[in-house]
C-alpha positions, 0 to 999 in steps of 0.5 A: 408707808405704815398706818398707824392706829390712832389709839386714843380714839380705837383705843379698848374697841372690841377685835373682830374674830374671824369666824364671826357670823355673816350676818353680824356684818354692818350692811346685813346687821344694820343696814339703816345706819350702814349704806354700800357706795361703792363695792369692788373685790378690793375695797368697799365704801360705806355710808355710815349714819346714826340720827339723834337717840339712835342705837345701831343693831349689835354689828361688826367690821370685818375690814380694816378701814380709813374712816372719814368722820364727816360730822363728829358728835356725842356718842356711846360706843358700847360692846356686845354686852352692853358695857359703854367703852370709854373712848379717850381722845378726842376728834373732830368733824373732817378727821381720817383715822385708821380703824382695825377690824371691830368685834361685835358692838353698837354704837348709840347717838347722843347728840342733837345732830347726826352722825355721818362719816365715810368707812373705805373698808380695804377687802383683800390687801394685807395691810402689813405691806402697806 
């Protein structure tokens, strides 16, 4: 079976460019907004946080993901330059999407409530064959 990429939602994020500095990696970059659960040679699964008025460090994801959004709310999605990216479609609290690798960027806490959600980061799986 293929994943699709929900476009509406990923649509116009940043692509990871392979070379990108280790230390622009979530967990290293951000690690109060990115916390390992789990980590084998396969898969790595992370806690993601972002409390009200929040803005994560500038950080990247190198893996392709399932990303589980536990509780969706207003948010900024900005690129490394600072340019908000305007995210088209529209989610909810509970959804699963598929998520490419993303190139440096921040995302910013707008709401009242936390944002929380789950990433299950694939590590070494050609995702094509999928």
């Amino acid at each position: 079976m293929k994943y699709e990429v929900l476009k509406d939602i990923t649509e116009n994020r940043p692509q990871f460019i392979p070379g990108t500095p280790e230390e622009l990696d979530a967990v290293s970059a951000a690690p109060d907004n990115h916390i390992i659960l789990f980590e084998n040679e396969l898969l790595r699964v992370i806690k993601v946080i972002v409390r009200p008025g929040e803005m994560e460090n500038l950080h990247t994801h190198k893996y392709p993901c399932i990303f589980q959004i536990n509780n969706l709310v207003k948010t900024e999605y900005h690129d490394q330059n600072g340019n908000i990216i305007p995210r088209t479609g529209t989610g909810y609290s509970g959804m699963m999407i598929y998520v490419e690798p993303e190139g440096i960027h921040q995302v910013k806490n707008i709401d009242k409530e936390c944002m929380e959600g789950i990433r299950f980061e694939i590590k070494d799986i050609n995702i094509n064959t999928l």
